[in-house]
TIRO-2110 file (N, C-alpha, C; in Angstrom, 1 decimal):
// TIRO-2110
0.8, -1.2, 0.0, N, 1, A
0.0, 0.0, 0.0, CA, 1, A
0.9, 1.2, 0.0, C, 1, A
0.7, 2.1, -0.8, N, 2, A
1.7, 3.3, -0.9, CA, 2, A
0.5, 4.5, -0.3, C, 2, A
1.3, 5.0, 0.7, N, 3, A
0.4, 6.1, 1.3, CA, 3, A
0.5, 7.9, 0.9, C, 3, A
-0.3, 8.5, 0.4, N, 4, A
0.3, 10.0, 0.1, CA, 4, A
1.4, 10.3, 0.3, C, 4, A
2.2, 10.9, -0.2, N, 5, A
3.3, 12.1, 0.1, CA, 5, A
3.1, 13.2, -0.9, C, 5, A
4.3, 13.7, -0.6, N, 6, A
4.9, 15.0, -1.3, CA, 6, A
6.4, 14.5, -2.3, C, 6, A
6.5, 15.5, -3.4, N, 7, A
7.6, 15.0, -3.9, CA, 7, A
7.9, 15.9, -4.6, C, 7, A
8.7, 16.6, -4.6, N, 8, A
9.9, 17.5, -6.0, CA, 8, A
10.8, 17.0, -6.7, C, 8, A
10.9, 17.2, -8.1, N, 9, A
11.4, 16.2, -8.6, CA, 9, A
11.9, 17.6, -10.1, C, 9, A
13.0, 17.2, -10.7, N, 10, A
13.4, 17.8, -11.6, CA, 10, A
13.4, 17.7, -12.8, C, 10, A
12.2, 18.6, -13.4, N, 11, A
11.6, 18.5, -15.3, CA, 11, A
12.2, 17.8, -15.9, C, 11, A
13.9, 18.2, -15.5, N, 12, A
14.9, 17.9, -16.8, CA, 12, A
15.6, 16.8, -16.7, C, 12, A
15.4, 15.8, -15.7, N, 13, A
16.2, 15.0, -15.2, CA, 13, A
15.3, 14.0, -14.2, C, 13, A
16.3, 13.1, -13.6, N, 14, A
15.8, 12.0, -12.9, CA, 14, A
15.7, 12.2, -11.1, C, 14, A
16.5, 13.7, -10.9, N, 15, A
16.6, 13.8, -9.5, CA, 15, A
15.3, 14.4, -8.9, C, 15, A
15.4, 13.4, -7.6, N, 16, A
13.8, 13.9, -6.8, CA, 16, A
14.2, 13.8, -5.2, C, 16, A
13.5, 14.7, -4.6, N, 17, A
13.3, 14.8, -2.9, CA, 17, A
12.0, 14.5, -2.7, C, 17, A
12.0, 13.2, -1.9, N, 18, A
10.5, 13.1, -1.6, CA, 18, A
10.1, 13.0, -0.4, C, 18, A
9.2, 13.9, 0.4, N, 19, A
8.9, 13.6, 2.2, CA, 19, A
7.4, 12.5, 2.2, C, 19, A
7.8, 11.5, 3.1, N, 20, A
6.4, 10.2, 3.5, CA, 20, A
6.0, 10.9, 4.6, C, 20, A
4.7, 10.6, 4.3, N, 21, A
3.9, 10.5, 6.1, CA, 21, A
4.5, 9.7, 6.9, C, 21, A
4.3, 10.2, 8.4, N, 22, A
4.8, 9.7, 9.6, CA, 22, A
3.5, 8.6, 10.1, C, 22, A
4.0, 7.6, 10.9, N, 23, A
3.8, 6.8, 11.2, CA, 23, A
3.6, 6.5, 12.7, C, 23, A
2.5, 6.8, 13.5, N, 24, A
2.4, 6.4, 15.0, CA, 24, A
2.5, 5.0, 15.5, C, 24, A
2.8, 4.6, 16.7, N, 25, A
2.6, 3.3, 17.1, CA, 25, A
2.8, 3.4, 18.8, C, 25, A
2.0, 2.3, 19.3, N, 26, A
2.1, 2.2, 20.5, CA, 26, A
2.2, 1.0, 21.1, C, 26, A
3.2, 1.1, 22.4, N, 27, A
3.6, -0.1, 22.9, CA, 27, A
2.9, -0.4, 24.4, C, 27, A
3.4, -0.9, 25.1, N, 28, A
2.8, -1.2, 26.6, CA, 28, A
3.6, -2.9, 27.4, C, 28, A
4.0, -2.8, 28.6, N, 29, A
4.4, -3.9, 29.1, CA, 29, A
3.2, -4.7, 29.9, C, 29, A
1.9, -3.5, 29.9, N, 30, A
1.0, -4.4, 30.4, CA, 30, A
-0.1, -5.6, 29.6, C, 30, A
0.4, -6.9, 30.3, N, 31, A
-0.2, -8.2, 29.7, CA, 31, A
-1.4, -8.1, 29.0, C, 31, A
-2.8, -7.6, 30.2, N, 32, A
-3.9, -7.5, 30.0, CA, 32, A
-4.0, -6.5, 29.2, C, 32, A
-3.8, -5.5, 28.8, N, 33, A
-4.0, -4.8, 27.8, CA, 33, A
-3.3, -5.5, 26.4, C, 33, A
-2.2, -5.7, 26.3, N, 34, A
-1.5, -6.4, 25.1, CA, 34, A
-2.6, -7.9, 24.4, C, 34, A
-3.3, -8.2, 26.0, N, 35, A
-4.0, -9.4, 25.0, CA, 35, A
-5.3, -9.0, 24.9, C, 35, A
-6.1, -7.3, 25.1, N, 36, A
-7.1, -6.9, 24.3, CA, 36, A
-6.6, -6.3, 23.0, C, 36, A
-5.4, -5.7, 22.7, N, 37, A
-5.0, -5.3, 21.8, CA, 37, A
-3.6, -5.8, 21.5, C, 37, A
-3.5, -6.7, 20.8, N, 38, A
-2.1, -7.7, 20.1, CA, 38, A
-1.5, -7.2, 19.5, C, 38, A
-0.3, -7.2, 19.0, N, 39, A
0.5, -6.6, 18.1, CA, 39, A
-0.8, -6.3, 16.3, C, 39, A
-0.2, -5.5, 16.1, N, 40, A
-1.1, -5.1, 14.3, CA, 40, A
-2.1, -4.5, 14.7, C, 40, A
-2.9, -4.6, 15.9, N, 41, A
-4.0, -3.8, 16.1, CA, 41, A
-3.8, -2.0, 16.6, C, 41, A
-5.0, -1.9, 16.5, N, 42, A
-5.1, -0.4, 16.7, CA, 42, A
-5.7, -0.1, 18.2, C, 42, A
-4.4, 0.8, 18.6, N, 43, A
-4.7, 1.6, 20.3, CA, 43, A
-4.7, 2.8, 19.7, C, 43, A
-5.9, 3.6, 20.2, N, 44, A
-6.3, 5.0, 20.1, CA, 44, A
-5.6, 5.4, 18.4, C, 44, A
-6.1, 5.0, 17.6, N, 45, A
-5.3, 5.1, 16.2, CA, 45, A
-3.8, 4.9, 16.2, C, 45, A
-3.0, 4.1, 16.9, N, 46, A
-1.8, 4.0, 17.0, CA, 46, A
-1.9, 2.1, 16.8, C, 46, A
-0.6, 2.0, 15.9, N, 47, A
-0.8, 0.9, 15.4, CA, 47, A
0.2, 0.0, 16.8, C, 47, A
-0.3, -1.3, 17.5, N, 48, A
0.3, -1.8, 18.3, CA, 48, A
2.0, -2.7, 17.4, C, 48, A
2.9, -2.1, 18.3, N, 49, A
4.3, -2.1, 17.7, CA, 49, A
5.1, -2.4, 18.7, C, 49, A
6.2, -3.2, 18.7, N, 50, A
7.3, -3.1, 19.8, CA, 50, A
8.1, -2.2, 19.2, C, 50, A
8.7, -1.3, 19.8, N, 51, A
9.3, 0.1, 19.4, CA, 51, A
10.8, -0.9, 18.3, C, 51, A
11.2, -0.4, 17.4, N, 52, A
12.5, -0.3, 17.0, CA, 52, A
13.2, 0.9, 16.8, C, 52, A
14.8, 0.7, 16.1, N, 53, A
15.5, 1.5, 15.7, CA, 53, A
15.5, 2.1, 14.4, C, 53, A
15.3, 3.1, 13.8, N, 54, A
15.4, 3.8, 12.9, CA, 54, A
15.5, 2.7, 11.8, C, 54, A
17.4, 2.6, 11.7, N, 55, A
17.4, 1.3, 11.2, CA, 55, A
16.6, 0.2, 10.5, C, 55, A
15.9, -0.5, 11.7, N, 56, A
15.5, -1.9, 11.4, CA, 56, A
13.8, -0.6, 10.8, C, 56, A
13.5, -0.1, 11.2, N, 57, A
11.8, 0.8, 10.6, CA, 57, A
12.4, 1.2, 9.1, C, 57, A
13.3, 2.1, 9.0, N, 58, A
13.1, 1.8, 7.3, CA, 58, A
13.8, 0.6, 6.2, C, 58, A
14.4, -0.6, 6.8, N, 59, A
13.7, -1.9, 6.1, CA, 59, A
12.9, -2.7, 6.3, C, 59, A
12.7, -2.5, 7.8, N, 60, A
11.0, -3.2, 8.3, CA, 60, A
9.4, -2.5, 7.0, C, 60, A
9.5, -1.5, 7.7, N, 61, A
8.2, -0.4, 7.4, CA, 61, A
8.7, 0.1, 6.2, C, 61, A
9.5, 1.2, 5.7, N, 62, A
9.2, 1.9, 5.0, CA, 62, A
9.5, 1.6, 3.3, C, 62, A
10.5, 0.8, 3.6, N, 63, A
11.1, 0.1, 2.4, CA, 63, A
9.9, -0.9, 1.7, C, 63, A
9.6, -1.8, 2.3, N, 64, A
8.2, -2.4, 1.7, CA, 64, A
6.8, -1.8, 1.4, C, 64, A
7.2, -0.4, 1.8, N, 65, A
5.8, 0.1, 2.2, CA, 65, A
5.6, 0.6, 0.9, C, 65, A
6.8, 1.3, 0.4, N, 66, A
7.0, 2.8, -0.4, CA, 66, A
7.9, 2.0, -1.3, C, 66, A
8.4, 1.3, -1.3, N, 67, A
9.4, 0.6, -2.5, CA, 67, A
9.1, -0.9, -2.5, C, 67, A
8.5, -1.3, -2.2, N, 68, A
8.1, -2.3, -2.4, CA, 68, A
7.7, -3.1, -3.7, C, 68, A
8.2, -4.3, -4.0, N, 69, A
7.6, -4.7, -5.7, CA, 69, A
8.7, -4.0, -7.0, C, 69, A
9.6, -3.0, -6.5, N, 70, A
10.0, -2.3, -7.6, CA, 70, A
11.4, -3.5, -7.8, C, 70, A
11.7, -3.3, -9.3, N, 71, A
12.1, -4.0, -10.1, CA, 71, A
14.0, -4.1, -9.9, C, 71, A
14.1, -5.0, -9.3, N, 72, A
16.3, -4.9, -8.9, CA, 72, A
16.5, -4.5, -8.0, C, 72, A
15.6, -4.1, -7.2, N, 73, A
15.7, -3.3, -5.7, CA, 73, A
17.1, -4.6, -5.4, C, 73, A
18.0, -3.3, -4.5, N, 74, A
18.9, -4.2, -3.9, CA, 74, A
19.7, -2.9, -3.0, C, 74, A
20.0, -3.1, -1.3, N, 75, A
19.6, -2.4, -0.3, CA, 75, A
21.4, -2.3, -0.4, C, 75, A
21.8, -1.2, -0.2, N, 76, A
23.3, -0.7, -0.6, CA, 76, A
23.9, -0.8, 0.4, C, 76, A
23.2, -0.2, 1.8, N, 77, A
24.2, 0.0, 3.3, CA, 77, A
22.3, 0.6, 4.0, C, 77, A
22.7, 0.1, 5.2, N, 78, A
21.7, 0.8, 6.2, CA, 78, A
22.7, 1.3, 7.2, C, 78, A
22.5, 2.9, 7.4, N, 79, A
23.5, 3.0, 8.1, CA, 79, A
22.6, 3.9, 9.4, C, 79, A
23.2, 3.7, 10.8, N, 80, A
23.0, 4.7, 11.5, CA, 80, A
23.0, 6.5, 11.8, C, 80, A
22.5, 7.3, 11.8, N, 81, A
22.5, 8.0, 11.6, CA, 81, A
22.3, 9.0, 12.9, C, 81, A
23.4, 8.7, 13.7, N, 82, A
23.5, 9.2, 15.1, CA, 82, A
22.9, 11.1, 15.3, C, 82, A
23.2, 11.9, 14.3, N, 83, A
22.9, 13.0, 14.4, CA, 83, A
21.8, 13.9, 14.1, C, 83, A
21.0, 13.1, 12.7, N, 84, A
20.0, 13.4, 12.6, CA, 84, A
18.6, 13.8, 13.6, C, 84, A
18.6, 13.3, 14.1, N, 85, A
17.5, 13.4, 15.2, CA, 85, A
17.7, 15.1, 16.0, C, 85, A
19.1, 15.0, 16.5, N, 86, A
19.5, 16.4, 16.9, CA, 86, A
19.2, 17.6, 16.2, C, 86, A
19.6, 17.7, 14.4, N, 87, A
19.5, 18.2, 13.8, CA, 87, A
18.3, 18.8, 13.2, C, 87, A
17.3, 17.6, 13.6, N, 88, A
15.8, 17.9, 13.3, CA, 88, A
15.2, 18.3, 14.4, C, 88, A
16.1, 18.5, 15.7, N, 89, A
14.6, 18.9, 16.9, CA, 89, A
14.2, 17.8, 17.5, C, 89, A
14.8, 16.7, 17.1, N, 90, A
13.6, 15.5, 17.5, CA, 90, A
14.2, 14.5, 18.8, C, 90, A
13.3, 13.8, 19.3, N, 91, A
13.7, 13.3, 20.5, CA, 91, A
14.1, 13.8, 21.9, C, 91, A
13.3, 15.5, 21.9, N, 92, A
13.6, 16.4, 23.1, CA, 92, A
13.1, 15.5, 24.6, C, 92, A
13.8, 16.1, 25.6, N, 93, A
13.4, 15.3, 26.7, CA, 93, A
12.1, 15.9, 27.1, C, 93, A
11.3, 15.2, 28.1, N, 94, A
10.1, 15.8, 28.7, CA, 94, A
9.9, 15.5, 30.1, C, 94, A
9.8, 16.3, 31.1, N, 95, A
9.5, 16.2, 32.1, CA, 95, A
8.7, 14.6, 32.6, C, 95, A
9.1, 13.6, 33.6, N, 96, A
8.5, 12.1, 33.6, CA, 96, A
8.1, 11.3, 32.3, C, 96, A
8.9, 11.7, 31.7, N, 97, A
8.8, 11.0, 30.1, CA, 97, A
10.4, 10.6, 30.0, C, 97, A
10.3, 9.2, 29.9, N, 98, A
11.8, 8.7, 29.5, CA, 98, A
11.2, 9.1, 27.5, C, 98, A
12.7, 9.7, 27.1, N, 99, A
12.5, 9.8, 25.2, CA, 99, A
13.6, 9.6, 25.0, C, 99, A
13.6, 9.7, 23.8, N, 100, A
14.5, 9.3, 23.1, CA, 100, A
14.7, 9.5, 21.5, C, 100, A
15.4, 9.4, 20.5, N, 101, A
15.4, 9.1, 19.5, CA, 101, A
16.7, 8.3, 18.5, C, 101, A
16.2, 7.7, 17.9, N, 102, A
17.7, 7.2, 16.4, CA, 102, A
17.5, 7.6, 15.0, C, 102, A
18.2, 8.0, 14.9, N, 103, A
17.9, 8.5, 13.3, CA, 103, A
19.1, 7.3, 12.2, C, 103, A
18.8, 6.9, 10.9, N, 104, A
18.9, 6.4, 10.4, CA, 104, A
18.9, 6.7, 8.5, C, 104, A
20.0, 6.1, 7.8, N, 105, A
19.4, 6.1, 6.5, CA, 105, A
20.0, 4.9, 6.0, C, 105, A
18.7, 4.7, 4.8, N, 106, A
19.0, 3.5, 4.0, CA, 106, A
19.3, 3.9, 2.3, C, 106, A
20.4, 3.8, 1.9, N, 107, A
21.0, 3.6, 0.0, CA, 107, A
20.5, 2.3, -0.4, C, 107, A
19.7, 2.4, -1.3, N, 108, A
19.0, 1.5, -2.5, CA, 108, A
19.7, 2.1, -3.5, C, 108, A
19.3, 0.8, -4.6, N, 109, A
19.1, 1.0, -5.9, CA, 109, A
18.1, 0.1, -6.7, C, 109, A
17.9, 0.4, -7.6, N, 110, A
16.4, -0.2, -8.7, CA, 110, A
16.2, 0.2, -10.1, C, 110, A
15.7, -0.5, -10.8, N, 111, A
15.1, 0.5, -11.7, CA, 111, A
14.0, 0.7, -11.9, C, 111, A
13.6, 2.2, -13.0, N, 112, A
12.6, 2.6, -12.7, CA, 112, A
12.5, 3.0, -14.3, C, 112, A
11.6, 2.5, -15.0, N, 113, A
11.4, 3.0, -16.5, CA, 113, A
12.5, 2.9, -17.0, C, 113, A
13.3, 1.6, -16.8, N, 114, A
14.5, 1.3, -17.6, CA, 114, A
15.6, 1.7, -17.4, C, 114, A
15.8, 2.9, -16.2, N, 115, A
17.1, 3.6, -15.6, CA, 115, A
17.5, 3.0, -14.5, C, 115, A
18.6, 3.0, -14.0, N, 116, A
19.3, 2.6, -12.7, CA, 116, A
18.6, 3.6, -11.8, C, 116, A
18.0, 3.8, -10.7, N, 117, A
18.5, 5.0, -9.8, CA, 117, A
18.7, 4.1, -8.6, C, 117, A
19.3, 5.4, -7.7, N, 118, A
19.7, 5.0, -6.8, CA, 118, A
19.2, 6.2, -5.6, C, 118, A
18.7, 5.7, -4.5, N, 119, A
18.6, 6.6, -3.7, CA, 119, A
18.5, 6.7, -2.2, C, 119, A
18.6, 7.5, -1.5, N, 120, A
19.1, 7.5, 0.3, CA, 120, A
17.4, 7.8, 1.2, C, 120, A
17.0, 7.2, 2.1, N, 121, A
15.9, 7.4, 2.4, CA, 121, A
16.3, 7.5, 4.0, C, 121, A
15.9, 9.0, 4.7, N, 122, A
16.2, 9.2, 6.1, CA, 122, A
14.9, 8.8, 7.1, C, 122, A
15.2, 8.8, 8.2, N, 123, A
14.0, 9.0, 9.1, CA, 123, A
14.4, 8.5, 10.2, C, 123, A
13.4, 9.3, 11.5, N, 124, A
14.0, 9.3, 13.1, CA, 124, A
12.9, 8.2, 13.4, C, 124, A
13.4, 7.5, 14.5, N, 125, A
12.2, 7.3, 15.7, CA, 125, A
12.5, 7.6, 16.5, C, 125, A
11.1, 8.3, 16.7, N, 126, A
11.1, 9.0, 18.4, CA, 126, A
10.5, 8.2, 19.4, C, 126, A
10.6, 7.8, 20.5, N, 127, A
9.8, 7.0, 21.8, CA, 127, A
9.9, 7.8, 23.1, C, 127, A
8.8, 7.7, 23.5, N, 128, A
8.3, 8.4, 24.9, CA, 128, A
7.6, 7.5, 25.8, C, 128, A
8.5, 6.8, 26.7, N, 129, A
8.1, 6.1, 27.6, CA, 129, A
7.4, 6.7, 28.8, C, 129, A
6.5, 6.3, 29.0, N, 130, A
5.9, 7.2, 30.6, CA, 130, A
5.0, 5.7, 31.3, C, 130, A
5.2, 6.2, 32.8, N, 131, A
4.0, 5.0, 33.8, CA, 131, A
2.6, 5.0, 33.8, C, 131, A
2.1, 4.9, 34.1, N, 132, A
0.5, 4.7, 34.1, CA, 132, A
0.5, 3.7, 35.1, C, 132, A
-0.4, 4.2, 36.4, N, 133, A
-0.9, 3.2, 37.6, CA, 133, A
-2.2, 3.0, 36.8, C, 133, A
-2.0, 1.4, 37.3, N, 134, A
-3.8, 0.7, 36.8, CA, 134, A
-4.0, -0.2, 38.1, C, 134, A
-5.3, -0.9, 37.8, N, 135, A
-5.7, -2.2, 38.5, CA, 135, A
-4.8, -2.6, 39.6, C, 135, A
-3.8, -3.5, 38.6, N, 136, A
-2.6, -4.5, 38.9, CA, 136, A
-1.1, -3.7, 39.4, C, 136, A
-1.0, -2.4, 39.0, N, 137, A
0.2, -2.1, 39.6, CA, 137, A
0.6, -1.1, 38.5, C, 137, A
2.0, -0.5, 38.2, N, 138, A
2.5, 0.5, 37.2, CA, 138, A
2.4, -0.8, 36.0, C, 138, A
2.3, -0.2, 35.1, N, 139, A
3.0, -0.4, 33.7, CA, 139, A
3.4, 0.7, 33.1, C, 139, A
4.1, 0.5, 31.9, N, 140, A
4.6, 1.4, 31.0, CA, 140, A
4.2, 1.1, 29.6, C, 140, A
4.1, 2.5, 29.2, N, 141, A
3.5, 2.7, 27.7, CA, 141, A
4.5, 3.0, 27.3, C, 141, A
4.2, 3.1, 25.8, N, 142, A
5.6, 3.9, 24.9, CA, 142, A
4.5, 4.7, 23.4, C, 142, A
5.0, 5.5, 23.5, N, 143, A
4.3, 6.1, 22.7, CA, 143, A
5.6, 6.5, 21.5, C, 143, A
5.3, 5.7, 20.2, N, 144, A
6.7, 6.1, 19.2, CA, 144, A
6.4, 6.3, 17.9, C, 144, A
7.4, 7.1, 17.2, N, 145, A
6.9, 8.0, 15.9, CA, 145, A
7.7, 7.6, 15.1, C, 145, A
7.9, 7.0, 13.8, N, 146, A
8.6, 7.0, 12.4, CA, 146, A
8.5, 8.4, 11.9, C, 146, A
8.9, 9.3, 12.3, N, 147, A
9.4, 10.5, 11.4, CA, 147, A
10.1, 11.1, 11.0, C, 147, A
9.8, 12.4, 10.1, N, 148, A
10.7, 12.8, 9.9, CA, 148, A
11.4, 12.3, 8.4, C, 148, A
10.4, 11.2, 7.6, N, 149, A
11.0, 10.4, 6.6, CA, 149, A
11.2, 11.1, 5.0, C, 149, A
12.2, 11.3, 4.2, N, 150, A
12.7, 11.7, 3.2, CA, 150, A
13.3, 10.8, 2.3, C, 150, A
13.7, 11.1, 0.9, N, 151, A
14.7, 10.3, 0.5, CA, 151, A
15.1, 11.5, -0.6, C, 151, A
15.9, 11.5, -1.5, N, 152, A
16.6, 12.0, -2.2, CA, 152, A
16.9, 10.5, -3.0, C, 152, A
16.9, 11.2, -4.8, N, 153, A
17.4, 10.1, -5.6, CA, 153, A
17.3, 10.6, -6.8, C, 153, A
18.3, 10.2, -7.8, N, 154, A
18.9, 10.2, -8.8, CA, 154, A
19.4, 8.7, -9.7, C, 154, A
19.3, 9.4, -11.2, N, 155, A
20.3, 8.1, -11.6, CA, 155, A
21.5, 7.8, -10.8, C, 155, A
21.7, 6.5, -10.9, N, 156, A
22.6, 6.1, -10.6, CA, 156, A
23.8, 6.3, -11.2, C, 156, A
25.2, 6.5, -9.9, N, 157, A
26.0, 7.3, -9.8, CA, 157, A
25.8, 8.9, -9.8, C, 157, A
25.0, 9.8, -9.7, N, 158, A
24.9, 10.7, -9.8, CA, 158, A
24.2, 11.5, -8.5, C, 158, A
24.3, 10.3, -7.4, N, 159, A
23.3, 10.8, -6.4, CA, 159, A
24.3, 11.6, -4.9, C, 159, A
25.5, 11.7, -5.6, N, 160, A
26.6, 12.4, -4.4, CA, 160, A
26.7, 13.7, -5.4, C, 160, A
26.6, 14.0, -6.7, N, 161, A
26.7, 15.1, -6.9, CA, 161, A
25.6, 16.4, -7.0, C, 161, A
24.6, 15.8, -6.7, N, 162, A
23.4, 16.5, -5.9, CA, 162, A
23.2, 16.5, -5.1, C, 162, A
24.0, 16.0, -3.8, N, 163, A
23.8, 15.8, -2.1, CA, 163, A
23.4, 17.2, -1.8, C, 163, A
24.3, 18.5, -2.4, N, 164, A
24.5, 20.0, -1.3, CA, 164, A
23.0, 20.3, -2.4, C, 164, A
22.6, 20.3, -3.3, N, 165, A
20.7, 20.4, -3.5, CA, 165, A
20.4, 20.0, -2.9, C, 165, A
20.3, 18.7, -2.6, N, 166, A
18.5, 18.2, -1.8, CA, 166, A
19.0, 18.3, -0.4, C, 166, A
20.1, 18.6, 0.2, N, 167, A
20.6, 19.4, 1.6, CA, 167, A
20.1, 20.8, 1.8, C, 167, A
19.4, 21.4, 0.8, N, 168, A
18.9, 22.5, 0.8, CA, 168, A
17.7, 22.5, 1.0, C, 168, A
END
């Protein structure tokens, strides 16, 4: 399923910047809640998720989501991306909120209308852990975000010499 975005992309050529929608999810250590609501299902529009890393979310989620099916796909480097999150604002602390964030990007390539491209796709997770007294005692929720998601792409080989564009 490919969900809206946005995308800029260049008349004359094959280079594009494209931003995805963000992605909610929620977690919880409490039992009884986990076996009203199981992994895949929906808490308050939040899809039930064990939190991951940047990383493992854009080849888990976003790669099959959004590139999925396409023709030679073949995943170049998943690399960590320790600074991003800083650089975007993201993963601020909050008062009784353990947070957090990882930021992350993945280099593909594929073809597309008979051209090689190749291209880098970024994005943070954010998690906000907080308590909640119930019934039985504390548990903890997590409340976590896939955002922040972009990619930049070009024919292939041509995708380092438009880095300082789509950095703009």
């Amino acid at each position: 399923m490919v969900i809206a975005h946005s995308n800029r992309l260049n008349p004359n050529g094959r280079e594009e910047f494209e931003v995805f929608p963000n992605h909610s999810f929620y977690w919880t250590d409490n039992k009884m809640q986990m076996n009203l609501f199981p992994p895949g299902n929906r808490y308050y529009g939040n899809v039930v998720k064990q939190p991951v890393t940047a990383q493992v979310a854009l080849q888990e989620i976003i790669l099959p989501e959004q590139r999925g099916g396409l023709q030679g796909l073949t995943i170049l480097k998943n690399e960590n991306v320790p600074e991003l999150p800083a650089a975007l604002g993201a993963g601020q602390q909050q008062a009784g909120v353990a947070s957090g964030a990882t930021g992350a990007k993945l280099r593909i390539r594929y073809i597309s209308g008979g051209v090689p491209i190749e291209e880098e796709i970024y994005a943070v997770v954010e998690t906000m852990t907080f308590p909640t007294q119930g019934m039985f005692g504390v548990s903890n929720n997590t409340l976590w975000y896939l955002d922040y998601i972009f990619s930049f792409k070009a024919t292939a080989g041509n995708l380092e010499k438009n880095t300082k564009i789509f950095q703009t």
